[in-house]
N, C-alpha and C positions, 0 to 999 in steps of 0.2 A: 043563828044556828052554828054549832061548832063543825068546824071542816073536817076536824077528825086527822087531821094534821099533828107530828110531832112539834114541840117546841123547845127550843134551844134557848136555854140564858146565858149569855157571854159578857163578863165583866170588863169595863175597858174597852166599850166595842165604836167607843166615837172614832177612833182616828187609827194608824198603823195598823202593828198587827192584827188586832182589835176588829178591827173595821174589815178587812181582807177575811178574819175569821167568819163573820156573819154575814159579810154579800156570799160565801162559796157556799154556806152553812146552808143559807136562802136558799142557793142555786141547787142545791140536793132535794128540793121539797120540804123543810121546813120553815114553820112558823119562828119565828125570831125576838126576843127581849134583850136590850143591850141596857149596861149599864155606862153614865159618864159622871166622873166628878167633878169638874167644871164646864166641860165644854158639850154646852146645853144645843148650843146651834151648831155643832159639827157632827153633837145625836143626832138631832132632826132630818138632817140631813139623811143620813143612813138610814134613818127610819124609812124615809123618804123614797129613798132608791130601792129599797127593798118590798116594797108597797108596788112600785111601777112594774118591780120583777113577777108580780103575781100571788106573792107572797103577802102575809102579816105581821107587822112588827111594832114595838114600842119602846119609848128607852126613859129609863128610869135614871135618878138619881142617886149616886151610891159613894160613900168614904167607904175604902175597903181596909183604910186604917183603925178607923174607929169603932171597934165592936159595940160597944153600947148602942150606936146605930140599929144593927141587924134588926132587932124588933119589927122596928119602923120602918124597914129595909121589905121586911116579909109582910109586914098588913099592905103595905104598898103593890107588892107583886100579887098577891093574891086577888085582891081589887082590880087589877088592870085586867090578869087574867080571866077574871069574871066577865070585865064589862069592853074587854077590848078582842079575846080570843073564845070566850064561851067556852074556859077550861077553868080546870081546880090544882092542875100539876104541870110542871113543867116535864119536858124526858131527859135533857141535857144540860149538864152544867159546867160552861167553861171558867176556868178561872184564869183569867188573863190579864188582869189590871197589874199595874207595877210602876215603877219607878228607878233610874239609875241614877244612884251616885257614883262618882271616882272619885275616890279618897284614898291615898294611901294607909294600910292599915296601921302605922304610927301617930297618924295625923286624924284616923276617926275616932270623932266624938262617942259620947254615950247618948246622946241624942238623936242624931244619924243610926248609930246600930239602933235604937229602941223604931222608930220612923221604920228603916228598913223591914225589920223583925216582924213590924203589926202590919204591914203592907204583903210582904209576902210569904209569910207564914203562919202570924196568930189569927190574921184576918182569914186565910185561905181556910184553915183548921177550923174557926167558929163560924163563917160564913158556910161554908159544907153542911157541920153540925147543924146549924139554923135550918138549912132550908133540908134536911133528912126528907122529914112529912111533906113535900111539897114536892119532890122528885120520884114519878112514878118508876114502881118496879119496872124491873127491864129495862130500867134507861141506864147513861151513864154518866161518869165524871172524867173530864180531859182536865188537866192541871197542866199549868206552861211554865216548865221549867229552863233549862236556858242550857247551851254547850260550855258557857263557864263552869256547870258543875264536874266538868270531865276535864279542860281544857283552864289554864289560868292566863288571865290579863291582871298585869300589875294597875290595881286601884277598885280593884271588883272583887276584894277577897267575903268581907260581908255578906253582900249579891250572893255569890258563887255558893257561900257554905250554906245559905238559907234555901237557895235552890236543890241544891244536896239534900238539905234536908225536908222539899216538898217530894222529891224522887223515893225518899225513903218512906213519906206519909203514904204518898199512893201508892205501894203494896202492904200498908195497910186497910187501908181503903178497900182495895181489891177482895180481902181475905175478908174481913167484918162485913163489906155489905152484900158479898157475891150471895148471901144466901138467898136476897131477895133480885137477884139477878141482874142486877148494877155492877156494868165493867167500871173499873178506872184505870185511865192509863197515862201516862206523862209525854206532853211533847217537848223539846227539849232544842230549839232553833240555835243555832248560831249566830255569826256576828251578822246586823240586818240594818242595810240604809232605813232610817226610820229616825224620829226625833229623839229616839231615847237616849237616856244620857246625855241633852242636849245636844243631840244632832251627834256624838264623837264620829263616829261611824261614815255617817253619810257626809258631814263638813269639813273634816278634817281629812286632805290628802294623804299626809304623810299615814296617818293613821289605816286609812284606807286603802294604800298602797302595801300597807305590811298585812291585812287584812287577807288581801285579797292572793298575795302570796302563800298565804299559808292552806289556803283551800284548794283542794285537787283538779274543781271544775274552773279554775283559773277566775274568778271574777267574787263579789260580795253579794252576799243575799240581798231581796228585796221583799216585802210586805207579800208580794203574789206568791213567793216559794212557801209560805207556809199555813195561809189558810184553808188551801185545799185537802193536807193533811186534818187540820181538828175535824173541818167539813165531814171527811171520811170515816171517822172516829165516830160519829154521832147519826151514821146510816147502819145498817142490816147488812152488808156490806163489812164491816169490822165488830159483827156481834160475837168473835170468837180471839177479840182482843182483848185480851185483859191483862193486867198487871205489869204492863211494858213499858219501856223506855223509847222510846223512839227521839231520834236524834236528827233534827234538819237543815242540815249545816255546809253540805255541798261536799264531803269530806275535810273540815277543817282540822286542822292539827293530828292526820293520822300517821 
C-alpha cells in the first residue's frame, strides 16, 4: 500500500553532503531515493539508516556524467518506485552529485573542463529534463550550487563558472515550470570538511586555516550545516520559495 508520503530523489546521496542531504530530508517525513556512482555499499548503508528511521528508501545507480545513461536512469526509477514505494512520481529532485578538480585555469585540460561541464551542468540540465514527467506537480527542484560562484579560490575557476551557470538555470527553471507549481531554488554551501576535492578542505591545515579565517562564525563547515537547509526546501514549510539563491556558508568572504 502506498504511504502517501512524499519522495525525494537526491543525487550523490552515498556519502557527504549527499548523504547529510537525505538522513534530514528522511528526518522531515519523507520517503527517500539516492543515487551513488560507485559507492554501492556506502548507498546501502544510507538506505539502511534511513529504513531504521521509519522511513522508505532506495538507492540506485547513476553516472550523472553520461547523458545517454538517463533512459536507463528513468525505466530504473520508475520500477523501484513501483515495486519498492507503490508510487509513479517522485516530489523532489535534488541535484547534488559532483566532483572537484583544482587545476589552475592555465594548466586545465579540455578534458577536465568537458568531465567537469557533463557533471555539473549538461548532466544537471538533461537529467531534470529526463525526469520532467516523473516529478509531480507541486513538487520541487533544489540544485547545489556552491559559494565559489560568488566567492573565488585559485584552482576552481571551471567549478565556480559552471556553478554560475546552474544558479542562472534555476531561475529558469523557476519561471518555465512554476506554472505547473514546481519551485526551484539553489543551495549554494561554502567551503565544507568533506572528501571533495580530495579531501583539500578537511586534509589540508594550511588550507583549512585560511578557510576558516575567512568565515564570520570563525570555524569551516561540516556535511550537518547543510543538509537541513535542502531538507527544508523540500517540506510545505518553503512552499513559497522559489527562484532563490540561498548561500550556506557561515558568512564566508563578506
Amino acid at each position: 500500500m502506498s504511504t502517501g508520503r512524499k519522495i525525494a530523489l537526491i543525487t550523490g546521496g552515498s556519502r557527504g553532503l549527499g548523504k547529510d542531504m537525505a538522513l534530514k530530508t528522511a528526518a522531515k517525513g519523507l520517503d527517500i531515493v539516492i543515487t551513488y556512482h560507485s559507492k554501492k555499499e556506502e548507498a546501502e548503508k544510507v538506505v539502511a539508516q534511513i529504513k531504521e528511521s521509519g522511513q522508505n528508501a532506495a538507492a540506485l545507480q547513476l553516472d550523472t556524467a553520461n547523458v545517454s545513461g538517463f533512459d536507463e536512469f528513468k525505466n530504473n526509477l520508475q520500477q523501484i518506485l513501483k515495486s519498492e514505494f507503490n508510487a509513479e512520481h517522485i516530489d523532489f529532485l535534488v541535484n547534488n552529485a559532483g566532483i572537484g578538480i583544482n587545476e589552475p585555469l592555465a594548466e586545465t585540460s579540455e578534458e577536465t573542463f568537458d568531465l567537469l561541464t557533463n557533471i555539473h551542468l549538461k548532466g544537471v540540465f538533461f537529467l531534470t529534463q529526463k525526469l520532467l514527467d516523473v516529478i509531480n506537480d507541486g513538487g520541487g527542484i533544489v540544485n547545489i550550487s556552491s559559494g565559489l560562484a560568488r566567492f573565488t579560490m585559485p584552482g576552481y575557476g571551471i567549478y565556480g563558472a559552471l556553478k554560475a551557470g546552474i544558479e542562472s538555470l534555476t531561475r529558469y527553471e523557476a519561471k518555465e515550470f512554476g506554472k505547473r507549481g514546481i519551485r526551484a531554488n539553489t543551495i549554494a554551501p561554502g567551503a565544507i570538511e568533506t572528501d571533495f576535492g580530495g579531501g583539500l578542505v578537511r586534509d589540508n591545515k594550511q588550507v583549512n586555516d585560511h578557510v576558516k579565517q575567512s568565515i564570520v562564525l570563525e570555524r569551516v563547515g561540516q556535511a550537518s550545516d547543510i543538509g537541513g537547509v535542502v531538507a527544508f526546501l523540500c517540506t510545505e514549510d518553503a512552499k513559497w520559495v522559489n527562484a532563490q539563491r540561498i548561500e550556506v556558508s557561515g558568512g564566508q568572504n563578506i
